[in-house]
Structures are given as C-alpha cells and as structure tokens.
N, C-alpha and C positions, 0 to 999 in steps of 0.2 A: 457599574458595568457587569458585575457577575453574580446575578441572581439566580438561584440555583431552583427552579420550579421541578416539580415532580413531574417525572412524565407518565401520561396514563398507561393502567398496565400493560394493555397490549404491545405499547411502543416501549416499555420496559423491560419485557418480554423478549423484542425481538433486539434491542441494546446486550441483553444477557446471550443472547444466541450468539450474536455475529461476536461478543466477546470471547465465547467456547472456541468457537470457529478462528478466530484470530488466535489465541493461545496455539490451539493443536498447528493451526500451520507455520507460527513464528518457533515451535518449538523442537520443527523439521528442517525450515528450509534453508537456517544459516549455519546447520549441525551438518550438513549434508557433505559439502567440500570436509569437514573437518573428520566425517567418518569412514568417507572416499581413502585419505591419507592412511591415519591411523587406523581405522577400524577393519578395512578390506587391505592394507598394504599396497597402494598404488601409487603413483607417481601422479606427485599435484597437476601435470597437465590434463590429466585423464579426467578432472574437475571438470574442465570444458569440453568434454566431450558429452556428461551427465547434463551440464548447465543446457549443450546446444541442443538435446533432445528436451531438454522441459519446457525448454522456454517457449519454442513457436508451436509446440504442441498445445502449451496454455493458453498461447494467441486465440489459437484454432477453437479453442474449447470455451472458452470468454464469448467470443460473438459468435457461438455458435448458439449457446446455452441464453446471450441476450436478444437473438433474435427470435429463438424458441419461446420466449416470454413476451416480445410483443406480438408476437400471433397469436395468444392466449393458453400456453398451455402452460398446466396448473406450478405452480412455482411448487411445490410441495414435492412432486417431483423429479423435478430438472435439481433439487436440490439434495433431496435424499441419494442422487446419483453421486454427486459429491460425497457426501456423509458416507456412505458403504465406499466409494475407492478409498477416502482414508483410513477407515478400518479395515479396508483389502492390503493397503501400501503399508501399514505400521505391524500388521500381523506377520504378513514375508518378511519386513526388518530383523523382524524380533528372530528370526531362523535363518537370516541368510550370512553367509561367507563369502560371495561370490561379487565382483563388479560387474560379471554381465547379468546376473540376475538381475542387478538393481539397473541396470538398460532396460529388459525387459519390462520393469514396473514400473518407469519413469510415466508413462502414461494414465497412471493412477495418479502420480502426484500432481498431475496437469490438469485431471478432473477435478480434485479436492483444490487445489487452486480456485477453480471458477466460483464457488462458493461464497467466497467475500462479495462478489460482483451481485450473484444470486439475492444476497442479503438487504445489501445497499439496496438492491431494486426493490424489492421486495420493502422494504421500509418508506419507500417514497412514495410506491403504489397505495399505500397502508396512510401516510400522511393526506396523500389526495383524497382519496374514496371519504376522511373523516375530517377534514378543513382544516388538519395542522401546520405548521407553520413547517414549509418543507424544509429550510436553513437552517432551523432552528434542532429538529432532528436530525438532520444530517450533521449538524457540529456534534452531537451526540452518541452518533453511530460513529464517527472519525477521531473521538476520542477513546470508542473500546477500543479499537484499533490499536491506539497510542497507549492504551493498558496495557493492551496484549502485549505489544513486542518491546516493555518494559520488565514481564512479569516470562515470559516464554523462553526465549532463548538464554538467558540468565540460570533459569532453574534448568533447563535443558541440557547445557555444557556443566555444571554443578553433578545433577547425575550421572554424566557418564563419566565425570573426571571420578566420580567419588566411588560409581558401584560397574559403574561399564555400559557398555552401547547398550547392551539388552535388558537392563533394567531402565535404562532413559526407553526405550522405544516401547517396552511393557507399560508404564505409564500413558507415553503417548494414547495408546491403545485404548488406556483406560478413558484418560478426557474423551477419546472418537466416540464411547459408549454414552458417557455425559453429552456428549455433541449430539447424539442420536436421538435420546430422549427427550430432550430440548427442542429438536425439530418436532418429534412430534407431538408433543406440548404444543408449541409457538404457532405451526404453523398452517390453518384451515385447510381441510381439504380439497378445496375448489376455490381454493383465492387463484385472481388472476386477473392481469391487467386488462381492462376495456376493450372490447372488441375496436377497433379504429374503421377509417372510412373504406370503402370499397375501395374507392378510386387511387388509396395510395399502395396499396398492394401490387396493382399496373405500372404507376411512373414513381418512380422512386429518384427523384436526382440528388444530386452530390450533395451533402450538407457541407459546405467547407468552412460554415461556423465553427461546427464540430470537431474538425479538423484541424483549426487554428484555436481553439480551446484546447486539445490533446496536447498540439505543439509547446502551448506555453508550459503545462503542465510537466509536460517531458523535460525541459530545461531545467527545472525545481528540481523533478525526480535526481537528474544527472549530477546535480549539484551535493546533494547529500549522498546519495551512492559514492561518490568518489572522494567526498570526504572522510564517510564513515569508512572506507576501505584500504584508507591510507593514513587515517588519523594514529591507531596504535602505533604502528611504525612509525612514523612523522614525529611525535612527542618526545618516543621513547628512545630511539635509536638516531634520530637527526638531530632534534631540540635536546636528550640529554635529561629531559623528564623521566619523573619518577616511574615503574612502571603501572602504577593507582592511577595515574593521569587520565586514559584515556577513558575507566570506569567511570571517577567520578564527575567527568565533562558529557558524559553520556545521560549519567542519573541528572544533573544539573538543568539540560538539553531538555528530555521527556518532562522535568519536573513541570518546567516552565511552558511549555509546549500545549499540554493539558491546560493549564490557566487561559492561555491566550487563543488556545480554539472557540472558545465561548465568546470571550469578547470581539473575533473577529467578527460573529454573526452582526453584534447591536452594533460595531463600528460600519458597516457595509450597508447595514441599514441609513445609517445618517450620512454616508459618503458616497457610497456605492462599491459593488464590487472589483472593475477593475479599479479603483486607485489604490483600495488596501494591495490587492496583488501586486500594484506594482511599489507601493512601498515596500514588499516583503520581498519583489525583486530587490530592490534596494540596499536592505539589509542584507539579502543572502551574501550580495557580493562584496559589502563592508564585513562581512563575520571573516570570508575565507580568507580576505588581504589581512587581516588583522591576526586571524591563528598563523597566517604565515610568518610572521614577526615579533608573534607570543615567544617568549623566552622565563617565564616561572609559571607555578602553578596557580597563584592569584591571577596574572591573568588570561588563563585558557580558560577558569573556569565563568570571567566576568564577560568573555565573548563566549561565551556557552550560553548566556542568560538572551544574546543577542541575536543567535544560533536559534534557540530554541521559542523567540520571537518570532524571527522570518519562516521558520516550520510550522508555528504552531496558525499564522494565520494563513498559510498557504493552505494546510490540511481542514483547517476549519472553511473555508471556502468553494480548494478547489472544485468537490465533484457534485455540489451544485452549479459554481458556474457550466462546467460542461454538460450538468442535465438539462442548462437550459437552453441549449441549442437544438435540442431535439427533445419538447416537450411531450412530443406524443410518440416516443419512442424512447422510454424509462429503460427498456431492455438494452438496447444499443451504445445509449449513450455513457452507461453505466460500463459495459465492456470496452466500449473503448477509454473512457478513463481509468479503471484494472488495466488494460496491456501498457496503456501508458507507463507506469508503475512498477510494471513487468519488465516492458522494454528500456524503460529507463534503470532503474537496478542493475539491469542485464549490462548496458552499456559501461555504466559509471565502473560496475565491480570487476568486469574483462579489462577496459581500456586502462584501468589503477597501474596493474601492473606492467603495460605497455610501457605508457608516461613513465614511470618511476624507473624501471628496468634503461630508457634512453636519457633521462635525466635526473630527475631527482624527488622526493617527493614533497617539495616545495612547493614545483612546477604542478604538482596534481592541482593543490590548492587554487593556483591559477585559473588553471584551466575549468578549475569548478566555479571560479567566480566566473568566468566568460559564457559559463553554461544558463546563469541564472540571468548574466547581461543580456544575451538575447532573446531571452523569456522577455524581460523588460522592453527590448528594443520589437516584438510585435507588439507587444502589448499596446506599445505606441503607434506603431503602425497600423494597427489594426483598428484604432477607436471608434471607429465608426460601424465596422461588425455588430450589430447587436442582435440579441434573440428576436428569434420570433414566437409568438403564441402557435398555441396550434392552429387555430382557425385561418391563421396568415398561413404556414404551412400546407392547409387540407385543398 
C-alpha cells in the first residue's frame, strides 16, 4: 500500500513551496492567542476580538483570490500578494507593543492565509495541464501540510519560551524570505488556469455539490478543533495525566497521520471515496468516545494511533473530493475547502471554551464525536450527489 514514487521535479517543487508556506503560517497562527496574553498584556477575551477580524477576512480573501484564478489570472501573482503581506505582518511583529496595532495588521494575516489555497490550486492546475494523477498529488501536498504544523508551532512556542516573541517573529521573517524565493523559483510566470467557456461566465448556478462536500468536510474540521483545544486540559487537569500526555498523543497523531494519507489514495481507488470518509467518519467518533474514558497514558496514546487514522484519511481525501465537484473551477473549489478549515477551526476553538466553561470537558469530546456523526449522517444521505465532469457542467 505505501509505495513511495518520486515526484517529478516540478511537483516537488511546488510540495517544497506549500511546505515553506505551511511552516511560516502554523508558526503564527496558534502563537497568536498565546502572544495577545503574554506578549501585548491583554486579557484572553480580547483573543476573539483578533480571531473575529481574521477570520472572515480570510473568508473574504480565499474566494476572492479562487476566483481571481479561474478567470485566468496569473497565479504567480495573486500569490506573491500573500508572500509580501507575510513578510509585511512578521516585520510590524517583530516592533510592535500595541494590540491595536496588531488589529490594524490583522488584514495581512488574512492575505498570507489564502496562500495555502493559492497552492493547492495551483498544484492541480499543474497535475491537469501534465496527466498526473491529481489524488495522488494532492495526498502529497496534504501531507506537507501535516509536516508543517508538526514541525512550526513546536519550534515557534520553543523560541519564544526560550529567547522571546521577537526572536520567534525575526525567524518567522526569515522563512517569509525562504517563502519568497521559493515562489519565485517554483512558480512560472504566466501559469494560469484554462480559459473556460463563455457561457459559464453568464449563468453560474448554485453548485450544491460543492456545498454539501464543504459541509462534510466542516464536521471533520469541527471535530479535531475541539478536540485539540480541549485535549491539554482534559488529560491533564480532568483525567489526572501526566502533563507530557497531551505532546506525545499529538506527535503519535501526526506520526501516523502522515502514513495513512498515502494509503487513503490506493484504498479510494479500490473502494471509492465516499466510503473511506465515511469509515473515517466512523472512527472519528470511536476515537473521541474512547479518549473520553482514557484513564492512563498507554491508552490515550493507542487511541491516538486511531485518532490519527480517521485524520489521516480524511486529509488524504478530503480536497479532492470537493475539487471534484467543481472541476472547472480549481480556483473556487479549493477556497471553499480552505474556509471550510478556517471556519471550522474557528468554530471548534471559540465554542471549546463555551462547552467546557457550562459543563465540562468531557462533554467537548462529545460534542466532537456528534460533529463528525453528522459528517457521516450526509454522507449517507447524500449518496447519490455525485460529481460532474466538466463538460456535464458547460
């Protein structure tokens, strides 16, 4: 099952990019609450006031920047826009004292956000145009991903614990430069998606494939959002765990994560896509009942292996299935699986503390298995959705 082929350079190329890209933003965006606190002296609700300006700014900035790309214009571009606001947003870091400054510049972070999206597109566009297997590099792009935010926020919290926010953000700075370079290495200057048909420029109707692909998608996201958000606390202060617990059920997690993105491609291939996702619905909501009832460290970390199962084939999956409900629209579909991601995070990491603050955080766990049941419960409902090619589409 896990044959590990070379990929040609160019798609190695852009693996290394969106790897850059994923470092420099997992190495901001979960430092961010923690620098709000400590670093500007604020009171943790003032977190959601930061969170509510990025987030539907990033919305804003995802489809705006995917549909900038299926009208043709040059991804090299719409990407470098990204690339210079994280080297705009990490340079003010590195000098500022203020929390409204960092309001002010939330807007940068919500450009350098779209980037991921940029990539992904950009890599499929890059599959099509040369007859590769687009699953097959998408499992590929979706595990630098899973390097990234193994290897970013780890080092990221490390530096500031150890030399301080402005040596952590002076680095950042430096990968944005590595990020730069990289772009303009990787990526042509007049690449750009296919011109598409006149006529769908005029009627555009509802894709609600699209939409009930996001949906499922959002239930996944909601699920590990609320568990990663609640799991330190949960182990450590309700369960009575060590406080190492909830590291090494994380490293455990990503270990395995990575292994089983590849094998989701050849399993989907001999089964199909929906029933691996809904088996990994399945497991999602077997992990969270089971960490609820975890009581030593053997076994939180053996439903971690289970944990990072149902993630790893979900992420090895997901954003092809929703690229293929809109195959002639790589730009669109791609943002809307990013906000999904976005708005899922968003949700899982606000409503943690709601849940927990009225009951407990046992009850997050719950509610996170209930998140990924109703992923499962359209999935079912939905079986008869299926893609269309483009030419059913035109």
């Amino acid at each position: 099952m896990f044959k590990f082929k070379p990929l040609p350079r160019q798609a190695a190329l852009i693996f290394a990019l969106l790897l850059t890209n994923s470092i420099c933003i997992s190495a901001l965006v979960p430092m961010m609450g923690f620098f709000i606190v400590e670093g500007l002296g604020q009171a943790p609700w003032q977190i959601g006031l930061y969170s509510g300006l990025v987030l539907p700014l990033t919305l804003v900035a995802n489809r705006w920047c995917g549909e900038r790309l299926d009208h043709g214009v040059a991804i090299r571009k719409l990407l470098l826009i990204s690339v210079c606001s994280f080297l705009a947003l990490t340079a003010v870091l590195i000098q500022t004292a203020s929390f409204y400054v960092l309001l002010a510049i939330a807007p940068l972070m919500s450009l350098a956000n779209m980037g991921s999206g940029t990539i992904f597109t950009f890599g499929r566009l890059y599959a099509e145009k040369h007859g590769l297997d687009i699953g097959k590099l998408n499992s590929w792009l979706r595990m630098a991903v899973s390097l990234a935010w193994m290897i970013g926020p780890a080092a990221a919290f490390s530096l500031s614990a150890t030399f301080g926010f402005t040596t952590a953000f002076a680095i950042s700075f430096v990968l944005g430069v590595c990020y730069l370079i990289l772009w303009h290495v990787v990526v042509p200057k007049e690449f750009r998606a296919p011109p598409r048909p006149k006529k769908d420029a005029q009627t555009d109707p509802m894709n609600w494939g699209l939409l009930i692909a996001a949906t499922i998608c959002l239930g996944f996201v909601i699920t590990n959002s609320l568990f990663l958000s609640a799991m330190p606390l949960y182990f450590v202060q309700e369960t009575g765990l060590p406080g190492s617990t909830p590291g090494f059920a994380l490293s455990v997690k990503c270990l395995v994560e990575v292994f089983v993105i590849f094998g989701s491609v050849r399993l989907a291939e001999r089964v199909g896509v929906r029933p691996v996702l809904f088996l990994a619905a399945v497991l999602a909501v077997i992990s969270m009942v089971l960490f609820s009832h975890a009581t030593t460290l053997w076994q939180v970390l053996s439903i971690a292996v289970l944990e990072g199962t149902y993630y790893g084939l979900f992420a090895g999956l997901s954003i092809t299935f929703v690229q293929s409900f809109a195959p002639d629209r790589p730009g669109r579909a791609t943002a809307v699986y990013m906000n999904s991601l976005f708005f899922g995070g968003f949700i899982g990491s606000v409503s943690m503390g709601f849940i927990a603050s009225a009951t407990n955080f046992k009850v997050v766990l719950y509610v996170a298995a209930a998140a990924s049941l109703v992923s499962m419960i359209v999935l079912l409902a939905t079986a008869r959705v299926q893609p269309k090619t483009i030419e059913e589409r035109a």
